[in-house]
Each structure stands twice: as C-alpha cells, then as structure tokens.
PLY file of the C-alpha trace (Angstrom):
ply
format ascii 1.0
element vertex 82
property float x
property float y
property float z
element edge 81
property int vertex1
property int vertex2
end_header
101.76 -47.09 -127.69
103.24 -49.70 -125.24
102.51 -52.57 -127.60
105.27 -50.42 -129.96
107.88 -50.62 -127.07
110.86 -52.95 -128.29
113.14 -52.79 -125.40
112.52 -54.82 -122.41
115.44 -53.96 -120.47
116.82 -50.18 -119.29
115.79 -48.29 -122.68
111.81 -48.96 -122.71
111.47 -45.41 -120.99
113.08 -43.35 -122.70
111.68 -45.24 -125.74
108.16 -44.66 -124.41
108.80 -40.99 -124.30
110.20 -40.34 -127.72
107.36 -41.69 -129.35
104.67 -40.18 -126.99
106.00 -36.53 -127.93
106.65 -37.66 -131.93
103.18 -38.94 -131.42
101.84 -35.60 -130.43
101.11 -36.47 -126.36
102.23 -34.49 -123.87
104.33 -36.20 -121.34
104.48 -35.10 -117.80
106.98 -36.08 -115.18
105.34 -38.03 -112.26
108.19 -38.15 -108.65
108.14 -41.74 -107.84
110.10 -43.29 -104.56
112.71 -46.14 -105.16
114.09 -47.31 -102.41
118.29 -47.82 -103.01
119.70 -51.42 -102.41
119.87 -52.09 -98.87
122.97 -54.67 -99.36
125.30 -55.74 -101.77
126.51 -54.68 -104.76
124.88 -53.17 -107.86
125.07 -56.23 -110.53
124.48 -54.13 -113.82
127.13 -53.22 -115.78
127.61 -50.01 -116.43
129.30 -49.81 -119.62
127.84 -52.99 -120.87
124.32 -50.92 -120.40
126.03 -47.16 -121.56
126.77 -49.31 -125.39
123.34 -50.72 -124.75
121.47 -47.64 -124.62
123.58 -46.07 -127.30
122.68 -48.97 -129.88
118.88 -48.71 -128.54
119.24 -44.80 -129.48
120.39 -45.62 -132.84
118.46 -48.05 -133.73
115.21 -45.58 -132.41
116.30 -43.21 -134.27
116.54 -45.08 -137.78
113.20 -46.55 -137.13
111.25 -43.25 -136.59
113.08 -41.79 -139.42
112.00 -43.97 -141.54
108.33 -44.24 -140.39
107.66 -40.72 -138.91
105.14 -40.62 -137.00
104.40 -42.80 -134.22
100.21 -44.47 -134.73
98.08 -43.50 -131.70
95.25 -46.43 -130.62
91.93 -44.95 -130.73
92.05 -44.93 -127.12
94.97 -42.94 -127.27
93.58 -40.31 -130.09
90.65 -40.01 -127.27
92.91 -39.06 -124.04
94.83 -36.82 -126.70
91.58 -35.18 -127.59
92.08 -36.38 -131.43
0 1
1 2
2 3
3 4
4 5
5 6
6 7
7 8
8 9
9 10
10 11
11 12
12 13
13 14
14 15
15 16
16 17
17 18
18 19
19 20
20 21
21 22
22 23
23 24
24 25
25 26
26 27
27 28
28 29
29 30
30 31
31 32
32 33
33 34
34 35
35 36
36 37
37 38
38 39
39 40
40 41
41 42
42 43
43 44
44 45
45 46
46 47
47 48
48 49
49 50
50 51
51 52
52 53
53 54
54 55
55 56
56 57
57 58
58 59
59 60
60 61
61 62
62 63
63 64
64 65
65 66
66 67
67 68
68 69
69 70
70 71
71 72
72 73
73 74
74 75
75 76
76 77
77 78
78 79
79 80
80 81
C-alpha cells in the first residue's frame, strides 16, 4: 500500500487513507503528540498548499476511478484476514 503513495509532501495521508478504506482495511485513528514550533514563523504556504491538496484530490480521484480498487500485498490480504 505505501509503495502506491504518490505524494511526498502534505497529501500522502490522506492519500494513504483513501486507498486503505477503497482497499477494504479498516483504518483507525491513533492520538499522536507534535510538539508546535517553539520560534519563528511557520514557512508553508498556506494557499500555495490549499491548491496543492486540491490538485492531489483530483488527481486521486481520477486515478481510483479509473482503476477501482486499490491491490492489497499478500502481507496486507493477511493482516486484513483475506
């Protein structure tokens, strides 16, 4: 599943999650701490990533579409109890 990932910036979760659940998985939400930035400023770009992760929605979105489901490893097919 991770080798299918494509983004390698601020999408590759959410892209990870769509095609876990079209893949049949159940995905579970795990708390995790980040710590905030102790100083500075924030140097992303907001609206630079916003069009990002629109375009990365899209261009999900055409792909499974097109392909359906999402192919599970055999190691994957195991955890899933396939």
């Amino acid at each position: 599943m991770i080798d299918s990932i494509r983004d390698q910036r601020w999408f590759w979760d959410t892209e990870l999650v769509v095609r876990a659940r079209r893949a049949g998985l159940h995905v579970a939400e795990v708390d995790a701490f980040c710590p905030g930035k102790v100083e500075g400023s924030s140097t992303v770009d907001a609206v630079r990533e916003m069009i990002a992760h629109l375009y990365w929605v899209a261009k999900l979105r055409r792909e499974l579409d097109r392909g359906g489901r999402v192919p599970l490893s055999s190691r994957a097919r195991r955890v899933a109890g396939r």
